[in-house]
C-alpha positions as CSV (number, residue, x, y, z in Angstrom):
1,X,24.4,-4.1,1.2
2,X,21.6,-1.5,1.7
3,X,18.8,-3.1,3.1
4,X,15.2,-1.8,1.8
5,X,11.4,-2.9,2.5
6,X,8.8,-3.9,0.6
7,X,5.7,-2.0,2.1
8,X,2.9,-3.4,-0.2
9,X,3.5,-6.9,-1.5
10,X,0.2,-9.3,-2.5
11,X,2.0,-12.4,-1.5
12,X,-1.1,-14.5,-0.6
13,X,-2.2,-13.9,-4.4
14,X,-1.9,-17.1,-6.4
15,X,0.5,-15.8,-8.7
16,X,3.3,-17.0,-5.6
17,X,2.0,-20.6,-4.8
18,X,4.5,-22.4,-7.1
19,X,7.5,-20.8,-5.4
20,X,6.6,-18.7,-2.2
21,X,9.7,-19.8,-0.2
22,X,12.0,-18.7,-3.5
23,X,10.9,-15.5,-3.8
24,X,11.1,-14.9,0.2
25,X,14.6,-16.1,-0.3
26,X,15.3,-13.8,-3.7
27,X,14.0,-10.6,-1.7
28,X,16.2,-11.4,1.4
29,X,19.3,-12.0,-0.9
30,X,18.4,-8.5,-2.3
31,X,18.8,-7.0,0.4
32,X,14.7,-6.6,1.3
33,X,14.7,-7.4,4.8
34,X,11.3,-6.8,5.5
35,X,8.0,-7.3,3.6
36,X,4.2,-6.4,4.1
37,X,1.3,-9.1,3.3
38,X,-1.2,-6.6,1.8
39,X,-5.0,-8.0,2.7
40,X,-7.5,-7.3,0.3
41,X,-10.6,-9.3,2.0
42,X,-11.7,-11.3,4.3
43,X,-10.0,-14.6,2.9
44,X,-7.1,-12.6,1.2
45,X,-6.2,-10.6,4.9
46,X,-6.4,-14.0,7.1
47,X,-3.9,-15.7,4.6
48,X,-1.6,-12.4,5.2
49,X,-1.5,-13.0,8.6
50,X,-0.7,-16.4,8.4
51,X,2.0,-15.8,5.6
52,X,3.6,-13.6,8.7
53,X,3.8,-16.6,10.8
54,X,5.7,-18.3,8.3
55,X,8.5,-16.3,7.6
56,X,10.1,-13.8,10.0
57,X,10.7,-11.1,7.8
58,X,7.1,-10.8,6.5
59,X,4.4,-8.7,8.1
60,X,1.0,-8.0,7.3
61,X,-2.1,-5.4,6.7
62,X,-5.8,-6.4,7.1
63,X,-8.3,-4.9,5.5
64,X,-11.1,-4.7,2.3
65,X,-10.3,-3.4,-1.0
66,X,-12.8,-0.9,-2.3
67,X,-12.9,-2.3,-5.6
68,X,-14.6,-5.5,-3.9
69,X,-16.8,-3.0,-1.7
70,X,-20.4,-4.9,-3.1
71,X,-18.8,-8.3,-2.0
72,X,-18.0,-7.0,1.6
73,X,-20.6,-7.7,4.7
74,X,-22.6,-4.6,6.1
75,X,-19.9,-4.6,9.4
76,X,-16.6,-5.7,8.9
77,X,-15.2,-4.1,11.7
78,X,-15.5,-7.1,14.2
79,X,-13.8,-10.0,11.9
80,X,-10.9,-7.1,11.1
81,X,-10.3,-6.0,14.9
82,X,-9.7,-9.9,15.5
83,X,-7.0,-10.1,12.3
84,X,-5.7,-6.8,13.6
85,X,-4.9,-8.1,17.4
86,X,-2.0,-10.5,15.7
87,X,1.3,-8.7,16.9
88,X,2.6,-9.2,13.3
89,X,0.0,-7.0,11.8
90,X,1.3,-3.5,11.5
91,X,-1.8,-1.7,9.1
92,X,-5.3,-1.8,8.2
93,X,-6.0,-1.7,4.7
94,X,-6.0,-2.2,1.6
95,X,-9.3,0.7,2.0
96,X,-9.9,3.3,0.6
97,X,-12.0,4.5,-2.8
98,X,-11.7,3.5,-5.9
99,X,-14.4,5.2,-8.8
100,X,-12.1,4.1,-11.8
101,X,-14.6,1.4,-13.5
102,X,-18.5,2.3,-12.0
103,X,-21.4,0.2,-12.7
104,X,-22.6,2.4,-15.1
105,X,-19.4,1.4,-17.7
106,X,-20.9,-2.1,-17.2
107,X,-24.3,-1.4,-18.2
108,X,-25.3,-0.2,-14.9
109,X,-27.3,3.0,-14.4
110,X,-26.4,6.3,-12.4
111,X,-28.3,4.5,-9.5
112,X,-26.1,1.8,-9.3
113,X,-22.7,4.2,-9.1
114,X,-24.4,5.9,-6.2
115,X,-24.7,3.1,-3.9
116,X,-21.5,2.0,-5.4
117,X,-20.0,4.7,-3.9
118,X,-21.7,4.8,-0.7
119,X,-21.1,1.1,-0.3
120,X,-16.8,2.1,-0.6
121,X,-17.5,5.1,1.7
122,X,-18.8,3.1,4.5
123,X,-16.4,0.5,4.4
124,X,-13.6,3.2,4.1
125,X,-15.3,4.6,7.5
126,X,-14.7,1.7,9.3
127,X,-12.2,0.7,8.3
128,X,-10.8,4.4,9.7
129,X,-12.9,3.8,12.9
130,X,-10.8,0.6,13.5
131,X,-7.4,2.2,12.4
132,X,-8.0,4.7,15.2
133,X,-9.4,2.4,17.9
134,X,-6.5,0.4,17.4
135,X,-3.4,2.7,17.1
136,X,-2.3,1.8,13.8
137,X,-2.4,3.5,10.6
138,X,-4.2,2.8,7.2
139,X,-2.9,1.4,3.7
140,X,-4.7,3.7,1.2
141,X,-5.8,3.1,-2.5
142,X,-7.3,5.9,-4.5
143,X,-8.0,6.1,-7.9
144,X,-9.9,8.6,-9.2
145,X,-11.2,9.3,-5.8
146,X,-8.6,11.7,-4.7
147,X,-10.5,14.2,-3.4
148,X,-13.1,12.1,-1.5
149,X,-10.6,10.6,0.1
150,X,-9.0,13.3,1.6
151,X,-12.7,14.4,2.7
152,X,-13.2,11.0,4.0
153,X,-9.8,11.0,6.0
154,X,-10.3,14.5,6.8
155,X,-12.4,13.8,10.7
156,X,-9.7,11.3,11.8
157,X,-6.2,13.6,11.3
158,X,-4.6,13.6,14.5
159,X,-5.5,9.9,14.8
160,X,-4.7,8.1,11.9
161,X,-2.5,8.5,9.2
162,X,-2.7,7.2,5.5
163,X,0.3,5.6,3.0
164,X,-1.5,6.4,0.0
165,X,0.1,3.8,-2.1
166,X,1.0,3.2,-5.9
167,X,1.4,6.9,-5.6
168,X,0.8,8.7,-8.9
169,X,-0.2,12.2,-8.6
170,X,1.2,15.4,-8.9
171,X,3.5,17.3,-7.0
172,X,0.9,19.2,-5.5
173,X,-1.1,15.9,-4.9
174,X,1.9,15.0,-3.4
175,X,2.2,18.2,-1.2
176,X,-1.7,18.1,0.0
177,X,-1.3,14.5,1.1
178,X,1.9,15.2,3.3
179,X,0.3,18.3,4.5
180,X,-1.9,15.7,6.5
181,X,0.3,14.4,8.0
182,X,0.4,11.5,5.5
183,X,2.1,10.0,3.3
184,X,3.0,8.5,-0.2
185,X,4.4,4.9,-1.5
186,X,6.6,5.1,-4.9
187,X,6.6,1.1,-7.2
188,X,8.3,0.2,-10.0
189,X,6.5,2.5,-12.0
190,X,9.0,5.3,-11.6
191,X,11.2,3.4,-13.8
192,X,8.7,3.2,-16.5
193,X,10.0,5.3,-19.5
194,X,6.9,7.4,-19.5
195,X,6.5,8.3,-16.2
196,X,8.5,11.1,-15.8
197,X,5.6,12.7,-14.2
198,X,6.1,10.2,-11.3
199,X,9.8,11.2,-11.6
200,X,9.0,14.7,-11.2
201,X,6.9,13.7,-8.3
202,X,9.6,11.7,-6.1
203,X,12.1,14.7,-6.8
204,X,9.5,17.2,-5.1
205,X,8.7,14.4,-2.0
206,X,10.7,15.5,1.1
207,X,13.2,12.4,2.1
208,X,11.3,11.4,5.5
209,X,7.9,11.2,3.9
210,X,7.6,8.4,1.2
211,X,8.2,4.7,1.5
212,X,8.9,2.4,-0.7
213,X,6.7,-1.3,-2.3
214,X,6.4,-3.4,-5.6
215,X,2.3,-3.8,-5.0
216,X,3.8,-7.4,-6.5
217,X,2.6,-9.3,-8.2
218,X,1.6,-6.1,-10.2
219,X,3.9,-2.9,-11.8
220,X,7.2,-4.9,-12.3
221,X,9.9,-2.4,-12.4
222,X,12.2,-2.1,-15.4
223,X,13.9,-4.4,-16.9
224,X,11.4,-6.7,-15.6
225,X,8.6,-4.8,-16.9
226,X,5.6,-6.9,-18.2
227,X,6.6,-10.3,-15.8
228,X,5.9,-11.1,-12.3
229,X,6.8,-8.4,-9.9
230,X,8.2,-9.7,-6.6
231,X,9.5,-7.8,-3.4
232,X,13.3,-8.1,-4.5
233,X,12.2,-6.1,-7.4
234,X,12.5,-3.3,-4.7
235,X,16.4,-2.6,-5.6
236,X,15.3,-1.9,-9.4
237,X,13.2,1.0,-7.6
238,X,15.6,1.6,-4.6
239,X,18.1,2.8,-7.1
240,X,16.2,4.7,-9.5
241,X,14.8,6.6,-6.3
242,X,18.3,7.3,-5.4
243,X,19.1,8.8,-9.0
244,X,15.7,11.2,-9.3
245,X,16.6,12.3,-5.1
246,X,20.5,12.1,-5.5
247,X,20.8,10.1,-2.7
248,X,23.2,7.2,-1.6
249,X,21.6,3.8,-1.6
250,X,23.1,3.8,2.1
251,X,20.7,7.4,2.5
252,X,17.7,6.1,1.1
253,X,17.9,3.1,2.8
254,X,18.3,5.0,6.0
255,X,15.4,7.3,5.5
256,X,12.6,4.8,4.1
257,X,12.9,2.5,6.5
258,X,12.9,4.9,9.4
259,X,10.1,6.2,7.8
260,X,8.3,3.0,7.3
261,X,9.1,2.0,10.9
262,X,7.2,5.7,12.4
263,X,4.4,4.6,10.6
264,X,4.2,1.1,10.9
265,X,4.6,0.9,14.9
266,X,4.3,-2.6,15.0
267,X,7.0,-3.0,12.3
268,X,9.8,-4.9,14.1
């Protein structure tokens, strides 16, 4: 059996309480023989870590989402370089920006985007300024933020590199990111009927520089579509991967985990 990872899985998320151990089990019997605890704060990267005690095969990232950047504390560098020094965490992140819903659709004025925004840029920074202190690479979410983000990332190259996961963009997104020495994360919604834009995408991506994830409990791959994603889910995408790249499961297997294991030093 091929044997494929799940690079982005929210596993400490509620959505898992009633059956944690099952879906561990489900993934492993699918052949997903590794899986990544995604943090998204404080609380949320600390239950991560200790979800990578638990089970062997599980590893986590630390880290803030931007979405949550007005709930974060001035610093949070010192509370995520302590989470980071567990040998089982491989990433920092979830970070990154994220300008999809502002204050201002909310009822919020102009003013309140702006420090919005300067409130995810700071985190992102340190978050960035930790990645590089510590060797280890960031988890990146963007949404309509593309641009800054590569601005943002732009004084660390050399130092730390990005996944930019849930990957959605163009070919020439695609290209720009790689370019910087990054690289991009394909879910379940490649199989989605009207994503052949994300097809098109994952043909153009160069074997050795895209991983694969569920971002479960979210973007359930077909024929699942619309229920609980989980990290077994990652065969649905494993194999429509292999059909857009014309690839062997075997290949693909091959190449996303080598890939995921460059990245992820600590991955082992």
């Amino acid at each position: 059996m091929p044997i494929f990872y799940d690079t982005h899985a929210h596993l400490d998320y509620p959505d898992y309480a009633p059956d944690l151990e099952a879906v561990i089990e489900r993934a492993a019997s699918s052949g997903v023989s590794k899986i990544i605890a995604i943090g998204t704060d404080l609380e949320s990267s600390a239950r991560a870590v200790k979800l990578s005690d638990r089970f062997p095969n599980v590893h986590s990232a630390v880290g803030w989402h931007p979405s949550q950047a007005p709930e974060a504390p001035e610093d949070l560098r010192p509370a995520l370089r302590e989470l980071a020094r567990h040998p089982k965490v491989v990433g920092i992140g979830e970070t990154g920006l994220d300008y999809y819903r502002l204050p201002s659709a909310q009822g919020g004025t102009p003013a309140d985007d702006q420090r919005y925004k300067q409130k995810q840029s700071a985190l992102f920074r340190q978050h960035l300024e930790l990645a590089s202190e510590l060797g280890l690479n960031c988890v990146i979410h963007q949404r309509d933020a593309f641009e800054e983000v590569l601005a943002e990332m732009a004084p660390y190259a050399g130092n730390v590199r990005g996944v930019f996961h849930c990957f959605v963009g163009s070919p020439a997104d695609m290209q720009r990111v790689v370019a910087t020495g990054s690289l991009v994360s394909f879910t379940g919604i490649i199989t989605f009927k009207n994503a052949q834009s994300v097809r098109d995408t994952v043909a153009a991506t160069p074997l050795d520089r895209f991983m694969l994830e569920t971002d479960c409990p979210y973007l359930a791959p077909v024929p699942y579509r619309g229920k609980r994603c989980e990290p077994a889910y990652v065969k649905e995408i494993a194999d429509v991967v292999g059909q857009v790249k014309g690839r062997s499961p075997d290949e693909l297997s091959r190449a996303t985990c080598a890939t995921a294991h460059k990245f992820f030093p600590k991955l082992a």
